[in-house]
C-alpha positions in Angstrom: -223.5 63.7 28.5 -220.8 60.7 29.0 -220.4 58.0 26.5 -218.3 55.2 27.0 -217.2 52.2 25.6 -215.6 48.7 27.5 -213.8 45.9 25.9 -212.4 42.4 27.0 -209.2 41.3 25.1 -208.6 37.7 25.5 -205.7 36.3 27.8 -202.0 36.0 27.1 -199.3 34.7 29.1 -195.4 36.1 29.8 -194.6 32.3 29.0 -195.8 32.4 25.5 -194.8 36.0 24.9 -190.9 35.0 25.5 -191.6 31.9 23.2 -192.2 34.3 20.5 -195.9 33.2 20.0 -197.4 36.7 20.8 -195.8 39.4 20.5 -197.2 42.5 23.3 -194.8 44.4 25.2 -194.0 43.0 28.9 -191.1 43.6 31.3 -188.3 41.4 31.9 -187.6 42.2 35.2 -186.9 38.9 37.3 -189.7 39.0 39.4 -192.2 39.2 36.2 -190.6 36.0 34.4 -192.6 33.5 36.1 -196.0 35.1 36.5 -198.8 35.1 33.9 -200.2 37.9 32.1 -203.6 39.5 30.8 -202.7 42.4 28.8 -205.6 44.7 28.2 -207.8 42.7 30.4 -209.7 45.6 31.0 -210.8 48.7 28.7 -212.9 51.7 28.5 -213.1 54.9 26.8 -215.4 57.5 27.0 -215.6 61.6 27.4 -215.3 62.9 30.6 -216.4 66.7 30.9 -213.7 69.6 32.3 -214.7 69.9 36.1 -215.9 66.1 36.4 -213.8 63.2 38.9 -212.1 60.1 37.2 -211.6 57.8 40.4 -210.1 54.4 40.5 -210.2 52.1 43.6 -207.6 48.8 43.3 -206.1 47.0 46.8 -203.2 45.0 44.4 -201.3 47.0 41.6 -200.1 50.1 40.6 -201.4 53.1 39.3 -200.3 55.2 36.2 -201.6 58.2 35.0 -200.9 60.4 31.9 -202.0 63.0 29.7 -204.9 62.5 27.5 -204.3 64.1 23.3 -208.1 64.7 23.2 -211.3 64.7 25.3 -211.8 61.3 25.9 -210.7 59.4 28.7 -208.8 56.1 28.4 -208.5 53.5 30.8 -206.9 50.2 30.4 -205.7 47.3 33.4 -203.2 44.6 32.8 -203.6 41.5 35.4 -200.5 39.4 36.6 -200.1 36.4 39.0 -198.4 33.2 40.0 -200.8 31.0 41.5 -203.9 32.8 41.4 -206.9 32.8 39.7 -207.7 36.5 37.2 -211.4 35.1 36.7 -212.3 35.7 40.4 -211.1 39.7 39.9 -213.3 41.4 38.1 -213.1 45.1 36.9 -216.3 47.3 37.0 -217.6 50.7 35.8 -220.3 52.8 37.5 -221.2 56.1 36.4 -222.2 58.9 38.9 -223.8 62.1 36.5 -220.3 62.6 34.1 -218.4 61.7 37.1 -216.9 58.0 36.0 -215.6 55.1 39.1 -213.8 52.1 37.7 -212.6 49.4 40.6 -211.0 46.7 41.0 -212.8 43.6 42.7 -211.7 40.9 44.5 -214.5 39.2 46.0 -217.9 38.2 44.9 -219.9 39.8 47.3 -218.1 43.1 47.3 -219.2 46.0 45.3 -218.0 49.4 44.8 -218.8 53.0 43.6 -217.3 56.7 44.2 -217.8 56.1 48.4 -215.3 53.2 47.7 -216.0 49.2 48.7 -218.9 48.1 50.1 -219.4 44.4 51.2 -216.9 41.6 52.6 -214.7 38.6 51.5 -212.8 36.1 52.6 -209.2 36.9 51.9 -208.0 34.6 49.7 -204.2 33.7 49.9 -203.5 32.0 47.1 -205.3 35.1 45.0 -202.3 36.8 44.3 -203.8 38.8 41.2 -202.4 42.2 40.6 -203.9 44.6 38.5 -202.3 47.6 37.0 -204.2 50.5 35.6 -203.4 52.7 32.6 -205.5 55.9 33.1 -205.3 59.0 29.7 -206.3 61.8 31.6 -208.4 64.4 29.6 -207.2 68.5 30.4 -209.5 69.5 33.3 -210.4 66.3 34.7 -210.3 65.6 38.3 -209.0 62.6 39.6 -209.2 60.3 42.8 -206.5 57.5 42.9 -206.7 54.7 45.7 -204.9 51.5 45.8 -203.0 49.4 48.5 -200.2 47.5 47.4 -199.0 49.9 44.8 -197.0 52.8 43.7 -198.9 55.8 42.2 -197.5 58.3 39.6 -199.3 60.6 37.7 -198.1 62.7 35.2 -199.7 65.7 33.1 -202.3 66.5 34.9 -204.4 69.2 34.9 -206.9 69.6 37.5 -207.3 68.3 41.3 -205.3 65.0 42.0 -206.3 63.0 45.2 -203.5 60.5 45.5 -203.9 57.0 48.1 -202.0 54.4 48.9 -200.5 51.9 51.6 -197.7 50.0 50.4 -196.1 52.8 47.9 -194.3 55.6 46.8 -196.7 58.5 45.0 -195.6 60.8 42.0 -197.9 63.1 41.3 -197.8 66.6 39.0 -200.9 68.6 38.2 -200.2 71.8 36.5 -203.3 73.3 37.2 -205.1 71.8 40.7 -204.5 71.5 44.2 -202.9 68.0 44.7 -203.1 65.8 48.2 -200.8 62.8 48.4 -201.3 60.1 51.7 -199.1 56.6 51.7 -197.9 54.6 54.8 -194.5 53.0 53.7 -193.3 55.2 50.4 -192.2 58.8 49.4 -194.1 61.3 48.3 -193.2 63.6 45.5 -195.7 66.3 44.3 -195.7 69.3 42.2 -198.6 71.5 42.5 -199.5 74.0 39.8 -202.3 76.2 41.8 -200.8 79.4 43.6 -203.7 79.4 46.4 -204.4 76.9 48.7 -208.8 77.1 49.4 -209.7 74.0 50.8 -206.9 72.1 53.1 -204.3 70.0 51.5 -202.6 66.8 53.1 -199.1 65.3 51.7 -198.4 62.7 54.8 -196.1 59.4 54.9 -194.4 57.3 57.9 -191.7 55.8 55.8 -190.3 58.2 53.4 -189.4 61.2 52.8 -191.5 64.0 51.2 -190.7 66.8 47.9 -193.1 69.0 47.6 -192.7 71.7 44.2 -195.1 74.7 44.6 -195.7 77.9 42.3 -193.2 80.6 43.5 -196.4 82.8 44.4 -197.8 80.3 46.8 -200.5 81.4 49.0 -200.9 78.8 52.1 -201.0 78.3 55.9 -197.8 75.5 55.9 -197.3 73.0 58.8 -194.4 70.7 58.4 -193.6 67.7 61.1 -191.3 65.0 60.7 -189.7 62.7 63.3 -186.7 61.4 62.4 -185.6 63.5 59.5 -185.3 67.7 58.7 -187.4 70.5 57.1 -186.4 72.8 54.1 -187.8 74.9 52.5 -187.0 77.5 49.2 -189.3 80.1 50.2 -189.2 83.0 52.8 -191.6 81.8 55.2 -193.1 83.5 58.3 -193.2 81.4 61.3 -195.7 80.7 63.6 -194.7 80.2 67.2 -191.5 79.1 68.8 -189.1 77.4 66.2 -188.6 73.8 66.1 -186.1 71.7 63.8 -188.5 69.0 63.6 -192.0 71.0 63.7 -192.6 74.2 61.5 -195.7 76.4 61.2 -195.0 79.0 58.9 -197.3 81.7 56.4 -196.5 81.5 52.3 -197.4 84.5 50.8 -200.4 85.9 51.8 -201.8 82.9 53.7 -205.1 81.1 52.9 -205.5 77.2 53.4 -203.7 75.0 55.6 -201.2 73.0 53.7 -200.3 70.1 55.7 -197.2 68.1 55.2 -196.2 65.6 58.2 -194.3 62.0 57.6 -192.3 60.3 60.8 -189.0 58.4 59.3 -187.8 60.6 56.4 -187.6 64.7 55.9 -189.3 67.5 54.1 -188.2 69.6 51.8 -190.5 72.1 50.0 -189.0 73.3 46.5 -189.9 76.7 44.7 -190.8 75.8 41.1 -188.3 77.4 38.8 -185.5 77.9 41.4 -182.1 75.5 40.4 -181.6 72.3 42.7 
């Protein structure tokens, strides 16, 4: 059984903060000066069984995942902006059996649950809301991270990570699960605590380079592309086929899934845990 809780917490802004009239923590970088703030605009906790998926969907803002001290999960989402308007984003919950979404929603007439978003909007330019989520992961607890315009780093997991984004670099480490990482303009860096590879794992970028940390008794089918760029690896690998500096098919241990790693401006290099840099 799931139980949950959500709360509001009334708006602030990083104007008043630096007048010393509330006092929440907030960066100081330059580009954060000038733009409002909603700390804890969003928050829910609830328990979230071992084996179950955490997911959170967001198009504008980052993602940050740690370690949860107990059993309940803890999810809170900050908004910032310039000219736009927070009321007209709206954060949502649906429940799915113990399986838990949480998005973020731009539009009116968009809605969204574990498939993702459902509906259309009219892109509003002058929205320039972004909203970044702080996710306490419980031990065991699957989770499915999507944004857009957004980095991605998760740290102390413990169970399958499924890692998306456009505009971003993505950190992930799981000590436990398989781990699949996808950006467009970013670099990937991923440790992976499972030693077999069932079910077929992607880590692909076009800008960036990819770091990939595996358990030294790794059991995978590894295909490595890059462009521009070279491949590495720690391990002793048996290739597949002809060799190519740029291309690499190659069997870790005993074989098993395919473990797919391909990016086109940046290189690969896959890193035995344990072993010095």
């Amino acid at each position: 059984m799931l139980h949950g809780t959500i709360r509001r917490i009334v708006r602030t802004s990083a104007a008043a903060v630096l007048a010393g009239a509330v006092v929440v923590p907030i960066s100081l970088h330059a580009q954060d000066r000038d733009r409002e703030r909603e700390t804890n605009a969003f928050q829910w906790s609830g328990r979230i069984p071992a084996g179950s998926w955490l997911r959170l969907r967001n198009i504008n803002g980052r993602i940050n995942v740690v370690a949860a001290s107990s059993e309940t999960a803890e999810v809170t989402a900050d908004k910032t902006w310039r000219r736009g308007d927070p009321e007209q984003v709206r954060i949502e919950m649906v429940r799915d059996g113990d399986n838990v979404t949480i998005c973020a929603i731009w539009h009116e007439n968009v809605r969204c649950d574990a498939e993702g978003y459902r509906g259309s909007g009219r892109s509003e330019r002058s929205n320039d809301v972004a909203v970044e989520f702080t996710v306490r992961l419980p031990r065991g607890v699957h989770a499915e991270l999507h944004t857009v315009n957004g980095g991605l780093a998760v740290e102390g997991a413990t169970g399958q990570v499924e890692a998306r984004t456009v505009n971003g670099g993505i950190n992930v480490t799981s000590s436990a699960g398989p781990v699949s990482a996808r950006t467009t303009n970013g670099s990937i860096t991923a440790t992976m605590g499972t030693n077999r590879v069932e079910n077929d794992l992607s880590f692909q970028t076009v800008n960036g380079s990819i770091t990939l940390t595996l358990p030294q008794s790794i059991n995978a089918q590894l295909e490595m592309r890059t462009v521009n760029g070279s491949l590495s690896s720690d391990f002793p690998i048996t290739i597949s086929g002809r060799i190519r500096p740029r291309a690499i098919n190659a069997t870790l241990g005993d074989g098993g899934g395919r473990l797919e790693v391909r990016t086109v401006n940046g290189s690969i290099r896959i890193r035995r845990a344990g072993d010095r840099e």
